[in-house]
N, C-alpha and C positions, 0 to 999 in steps of 0.2 A: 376454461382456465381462469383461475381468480387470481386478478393481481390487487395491488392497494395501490389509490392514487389520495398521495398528500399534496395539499393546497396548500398555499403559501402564507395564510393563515388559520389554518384549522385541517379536521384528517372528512376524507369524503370515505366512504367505504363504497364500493363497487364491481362488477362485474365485467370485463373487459373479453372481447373475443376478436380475432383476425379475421376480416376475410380475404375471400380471394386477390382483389385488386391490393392489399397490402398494409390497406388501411386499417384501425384500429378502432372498434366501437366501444362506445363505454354507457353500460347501460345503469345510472345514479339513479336511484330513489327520489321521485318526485319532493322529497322533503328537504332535500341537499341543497344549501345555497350556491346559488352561479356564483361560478369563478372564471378567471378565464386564462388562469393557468393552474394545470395540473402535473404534476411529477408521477410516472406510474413504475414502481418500485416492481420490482421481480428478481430472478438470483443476479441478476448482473447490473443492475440498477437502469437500466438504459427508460432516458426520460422522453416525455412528449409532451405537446401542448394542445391547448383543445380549441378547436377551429369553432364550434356554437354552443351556445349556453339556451337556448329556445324550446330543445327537447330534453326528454327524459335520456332519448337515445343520443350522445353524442358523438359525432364522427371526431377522432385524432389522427391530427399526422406526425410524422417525425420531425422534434426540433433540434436532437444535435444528431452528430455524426457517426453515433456508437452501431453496430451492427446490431440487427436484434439480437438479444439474449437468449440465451440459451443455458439449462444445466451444465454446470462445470465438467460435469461428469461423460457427458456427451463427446468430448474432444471435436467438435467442430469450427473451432475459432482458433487461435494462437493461442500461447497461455500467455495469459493476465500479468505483469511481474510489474508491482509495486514499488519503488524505491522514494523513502519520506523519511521526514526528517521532524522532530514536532520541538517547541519549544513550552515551558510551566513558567508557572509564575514561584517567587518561594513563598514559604509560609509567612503569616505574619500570627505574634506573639509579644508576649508581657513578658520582661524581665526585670531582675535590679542592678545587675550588671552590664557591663557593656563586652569584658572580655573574659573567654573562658566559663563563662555563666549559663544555666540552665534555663528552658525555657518551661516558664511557670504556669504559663495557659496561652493554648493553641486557637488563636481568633480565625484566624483561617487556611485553612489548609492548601493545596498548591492546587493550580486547576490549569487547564489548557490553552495557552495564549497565543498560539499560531503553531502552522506547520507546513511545511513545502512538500510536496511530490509529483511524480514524475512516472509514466509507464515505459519501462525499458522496452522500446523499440527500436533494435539494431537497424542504420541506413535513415532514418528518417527525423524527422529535424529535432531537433530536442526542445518540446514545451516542458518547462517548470507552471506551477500555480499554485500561488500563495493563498492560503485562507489564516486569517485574521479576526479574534474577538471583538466585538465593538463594544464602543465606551459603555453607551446602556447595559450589555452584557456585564461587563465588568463593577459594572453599578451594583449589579445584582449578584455577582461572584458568582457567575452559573457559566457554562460553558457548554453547553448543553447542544448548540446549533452547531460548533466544533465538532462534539461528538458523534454527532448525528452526520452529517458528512465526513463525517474521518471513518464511521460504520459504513456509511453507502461504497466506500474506496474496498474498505477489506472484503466486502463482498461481493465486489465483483473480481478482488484479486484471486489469481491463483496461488500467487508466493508474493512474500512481501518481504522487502530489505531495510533493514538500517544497521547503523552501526550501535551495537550496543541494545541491539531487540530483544535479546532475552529478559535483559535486566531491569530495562529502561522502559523504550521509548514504547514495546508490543504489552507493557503491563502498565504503564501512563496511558495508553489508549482503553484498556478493558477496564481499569478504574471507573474511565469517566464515561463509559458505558453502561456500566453499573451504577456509578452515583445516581447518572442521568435515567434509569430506568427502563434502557434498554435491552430489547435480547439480542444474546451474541450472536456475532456473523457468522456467516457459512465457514464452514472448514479451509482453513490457507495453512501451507506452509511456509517455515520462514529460513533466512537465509541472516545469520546475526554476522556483517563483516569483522567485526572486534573478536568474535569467538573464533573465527575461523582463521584471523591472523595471528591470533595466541597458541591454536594448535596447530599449526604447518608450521612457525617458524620463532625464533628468537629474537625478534627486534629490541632496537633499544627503547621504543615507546610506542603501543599498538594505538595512538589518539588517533583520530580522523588527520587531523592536521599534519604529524607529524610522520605517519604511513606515505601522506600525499606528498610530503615533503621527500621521502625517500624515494619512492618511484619516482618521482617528476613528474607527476600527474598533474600537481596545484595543490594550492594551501588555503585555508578558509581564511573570511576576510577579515582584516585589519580590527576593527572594531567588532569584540565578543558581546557575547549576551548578557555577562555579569556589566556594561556597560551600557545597557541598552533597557534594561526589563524595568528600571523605574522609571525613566521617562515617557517609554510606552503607556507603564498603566497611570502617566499623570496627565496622557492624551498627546502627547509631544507627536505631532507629523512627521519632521526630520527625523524623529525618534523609529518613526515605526517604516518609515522607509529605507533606513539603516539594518531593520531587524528582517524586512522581506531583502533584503541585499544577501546579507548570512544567513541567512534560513534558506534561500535559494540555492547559493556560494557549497551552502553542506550537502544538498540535493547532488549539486552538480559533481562533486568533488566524489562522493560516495558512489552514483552510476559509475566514476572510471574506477576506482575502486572495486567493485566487484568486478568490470571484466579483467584487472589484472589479478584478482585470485583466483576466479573461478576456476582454471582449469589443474586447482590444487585443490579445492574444496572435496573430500571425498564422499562427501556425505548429501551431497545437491540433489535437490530433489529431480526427480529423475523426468524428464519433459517427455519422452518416448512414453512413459505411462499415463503422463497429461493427456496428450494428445491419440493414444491409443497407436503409436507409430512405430516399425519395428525397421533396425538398421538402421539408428539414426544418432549422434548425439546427445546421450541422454543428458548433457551440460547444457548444446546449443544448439541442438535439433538440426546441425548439419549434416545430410547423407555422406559426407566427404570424407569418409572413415581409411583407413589404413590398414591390412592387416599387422601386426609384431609381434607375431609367434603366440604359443601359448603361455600359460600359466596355470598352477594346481589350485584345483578348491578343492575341498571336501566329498565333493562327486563326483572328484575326476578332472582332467586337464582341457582349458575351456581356450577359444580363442579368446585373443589379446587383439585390442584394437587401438590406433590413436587417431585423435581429431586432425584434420588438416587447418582446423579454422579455429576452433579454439584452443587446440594445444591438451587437450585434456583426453585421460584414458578411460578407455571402458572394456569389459568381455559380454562374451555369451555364451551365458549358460549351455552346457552340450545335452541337459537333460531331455531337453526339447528339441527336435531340429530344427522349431520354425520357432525358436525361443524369442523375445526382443530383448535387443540390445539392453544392458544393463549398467548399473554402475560397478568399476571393479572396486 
């Protein structure tokens, strides 16, 4: 198996194989400079570090806690479910006016200036983790180690959430993917909560804020990011500890957000196909299903099922008699 292990400064290309004890050998081209930490990139991104720099053949062991990786496609693991939130910088430009005025030439264009996320894991404790441009970066107006880590997330994601991912925040990421010269991630889908609160329902204002406001969930924090985003890029600390505050605040705010729409969402990607698992939750992969009667499709009258745990509906198909659970 060939994976790629980047170094913290530079790319090492190599060969990497398991053995039995669990361990991980990496066999580098004697031309490779020692390093003595490596990142070994694969579909799920899961990293190690490297125990000797003396051979050619290096033993690694695991340095965080991700289970090995595996293809998505596999369904061996849980699915992956992203929830992030990113913040840009605005453009900066030449005018002659200050109000109503046209902007004459475009000096720099908007690039990525932090983002929070979060893997929804029901039951267990809730880590947020900010990632942040540094001043150097911003010297250079590159963003580029943003992007690069904001690609390692979606590929190991199965689905990924924001509010506003259609529009926004999933096309501000493949921008800077692209600026930055990278290839796209593996295939994710996505879950946009703004789209999904505009088509289940009529609110008086589908905002993050103002959604959270109506449920009771919570409201982002006091001090926005039109308040924030110049003192960040003129290096202000309290500046940029204020922006991981709301940029964490919209993380958190957005996980209860989608568990209160989720079981309205009709179109959720279906986790019983993630995971290859039939009679299950295709919202929340609970087996705790209900029968409630049938319903007509097109092929005929299928069971009706509802979630005990998420509230959400599903049928099966009768084409099949060992069909899996579906979305209705």
């Amino acid at each position: 198996m060939e994976w790629r292990a980047v170094e913290a400064h530079g790319i090492v290309e190599g060969v990497y194989s398991i053995s039995k004890m669990g361990f991980v050998y990496c066999h580098i081209p004697m031309s490779a400079p020692s390093c003595r930490e490596l990142r070994v990139h694969n579909i799920k991104g899961v990293k190690w570090t490297i125990t000797s720099t003396n051979y050619s053949i290096c033993r690694l062991r695991k340095w965080t806690r991700l289970p090995m990786a595996v293809p998505k496609e596999r369904g061996t693991m849980s699915p992956r479910i992203l929830i992030y939130d990113l913040e840009v910088t605005p453009s900066l430009g030449w005018t002659y006016g200050l109000y109503q005025t046209n902007v004459l030439r475009v000096e720099r264009n908007p690039i990525i200036m932090s983002f929070s996320y979060m893997w929804y894991e029901p039951g267990a404790v809730k880590k947020i983790t900010h990632e942040r441009i540094s001043q150097k970066e911003l010297k250079n107006w590159s963003d580029k180690s943003l992007a690069i880590k904001l690609r390692d997330l979606f590929i190991e994601a199965d689905i990924v959430i924001a509010h506003n991912a259609n529009r926004f925040d999933n096309k501000v990421a493949t921008a800077a993917f692209l600026r930055n010269g990278l290839t796209p991630p593996s295939p994710y889908k996505t879950v946009d909560t703004l789209t999904v609160a505009r088509s289940i329902a009529r609110f008086g204002s589908n905002s993050l804020d103002s959604l959270g406001e109506t449920f009771g969930i919570g409201q982002k924090s006091e001090v926005k990011h039109s308040d924030l985003w110049y003192p960040c890029l003129m290096g202000d600390k309290k500046a940029w500890e204020l922006m991981e505050t709301y940029n964490n605040q919209d993380v958190d705010l957005l996980y209860r957000l989608y568990e209160k729409l989720r079981p309205y969402i009709r179109n959720h990607p279906n986790l019983g196909d993630l995971m290859q698992a039939d009679h299950v939750c295709p919202k929340c992969l609970s087996p705790n299903l209900k029968k409630e009667g049938t319903h007509a499709r097109r092929a005929g009258r299928v069971q009706s099922y509802s979630c005990k745990d998420c509230g959400g509906w599903c049928n099966e198909a009768s084409v099949r008699h060992t069909g899996r659970t579906v979305n209705g």
